[in-house]
Steps between C-alpha positions, in 0.01 A plus 500: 500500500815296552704863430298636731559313769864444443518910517337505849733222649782703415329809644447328818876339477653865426537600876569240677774439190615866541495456891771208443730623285531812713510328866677216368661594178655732555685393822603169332654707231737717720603198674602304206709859383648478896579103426736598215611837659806582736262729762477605854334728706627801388498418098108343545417787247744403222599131558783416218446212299780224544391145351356237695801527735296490774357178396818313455544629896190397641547133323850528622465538826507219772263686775230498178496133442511443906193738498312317179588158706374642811151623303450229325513249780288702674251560290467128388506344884219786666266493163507086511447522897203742492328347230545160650407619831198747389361223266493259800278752740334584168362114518489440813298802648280563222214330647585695872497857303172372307364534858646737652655801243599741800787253541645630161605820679774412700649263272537799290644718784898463384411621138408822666810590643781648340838307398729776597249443858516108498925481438520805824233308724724177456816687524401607876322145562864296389757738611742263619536725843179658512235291325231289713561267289844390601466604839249217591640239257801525758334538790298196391763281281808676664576590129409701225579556130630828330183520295683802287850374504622360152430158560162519597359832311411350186301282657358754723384714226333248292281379795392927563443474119272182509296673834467797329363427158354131522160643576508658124567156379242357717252735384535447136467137544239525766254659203623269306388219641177627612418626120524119417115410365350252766395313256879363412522386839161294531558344168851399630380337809207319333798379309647356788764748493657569871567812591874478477453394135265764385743790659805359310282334155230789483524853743879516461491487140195732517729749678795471323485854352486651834782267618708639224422851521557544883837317472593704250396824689619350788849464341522808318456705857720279678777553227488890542464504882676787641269662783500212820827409366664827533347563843575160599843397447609776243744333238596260746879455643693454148243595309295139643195618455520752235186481267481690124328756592719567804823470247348791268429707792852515657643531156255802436462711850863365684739440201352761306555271164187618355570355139555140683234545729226562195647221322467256740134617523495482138579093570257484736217601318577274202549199730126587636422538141589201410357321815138688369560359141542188649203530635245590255683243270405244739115655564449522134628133406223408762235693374581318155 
């Protein structure tokens, strides 16, 4: 019976292993071959195989490590924002969306809209000359910063980051907090527990999971952000705010350096790989 069953797992597995290798294999494996390969446009058909040259040139190169900084920074500072921010609406209007759900909506609105869409809207709202924005904050304050100038677009970008995707951390949290058994809480406050203790002693620890996993999405997105970037700033004067994913795709489409280009991706994806290791390490200590 055992047999059996075994067989029919891995006759249900077959496609969707066969869809994988095929979608997924197969690209991976022509850009590892393009990693090691001296290649351009016109010799895409018969790349030539030349070490791990372009490697040494990636890890070599200044405007990669400025890039790395620039993505890692990023990603750390929005993911810690939104989840702090989304776990404190997630407590604090809980009992409000008990009540009224339709509210839910149009906290979700800015998940709806593109990046590329959010980084153009604020482009045209903070243009230093043409932007609302700085047109009443002098006509108000009689001054104005350069929102997108390279003291002040870091900054910029991280607070269109937190707007944008804070309502995905809130939401997580949100169910999180409402899947907590009422029962917890009563016993808590029979215990004398206030409410301030039971968040921090009981729910947070209850949600702790969630906490982790969002952060972690969180910074895994904010580490590869390329779309609101790009139509925001671009890579920034001197390369300020030039993100990873930004880095690969001038290297691939402007400098044509198609072997560096795939092997910076090639870092890329084993720095999220390792971020997603990290991960389940962490989720399957806990479940021990």
């Amino acid at each position: 019976m055992a047999i059996v069953k075994r067989a029919e797992g891995r006759a249900y597995l077959t496609p969707l292993v066969g869809f994988l290798l095929f979608f997924l294999g197969f690209p991976a494996a022509v850009n590892l071959v393009y990693s090691i390969s001296t290649v351009s446009f016109e010799t895409l058909r018969s790349p030539t195989l030349s070490g791990f040259g372009n490697y040494a040139a990636v890890l070599a190169d200044r405007e990669f490590w400025g890039a790395v900084s620039f993505s890692m920074r990023f990603g750390i500072l929005t993911a810690l924002a939104e989840c702090l921010i989304g776990l404190f609406l997630a407590v604090f209007l809980t009992p409000l969306l008990a009540k009224r759900s339709y509210l839910m909506a149009p906290l979700m609105l800015p998940l709806m809209v593109a990046p590329a869409m959010i980084g153009l809207m604020y482009r045209l709202v903070l243009h230093e000359f043409a932007g609302p924005v700085p047109y009443y904050l002098f006509e108000w304050l009689g001054d104005s910063p350069a929102f997108l100038d390279v003291d002040n677009a870091f900054r910029t970008l991280l607070v269109v980051e937190i707007l944008q995707w804070t309502p995905f951390a809130f939401l997580l949290f949100y169910m999180a907090y409402a899947a907590i058994p009422l029962e917890v809480r009563e016993a808590a406050s029979l215990d004398g527990a206030s409410a301030l203790k039971a968040l921090w002693w009981i729910e947070l620890p209850l949600m702790l999971p969630t906490l982790v996993i969002a952060f972690f999405i969180r910074f895994i997105d904010g580490f590869r952000v390329f779309d609101n970037v790009y139509a925001l700033t671009g890579s920034g004067a001197g390369g300020s705010t030039t993100s990873l994913s930004i880095y690969i795709y001038q290297a691939f489409f402007k400098g044509g350096a198609i072997g560096k280009a795939v092997a910076a991706s090639v870092v890329l994806f084993l720095a999220s790989l390792a971020v997603l290791y990290g991960l389940n390490w962490i989720t399957g200590r806990r479940r021990r």
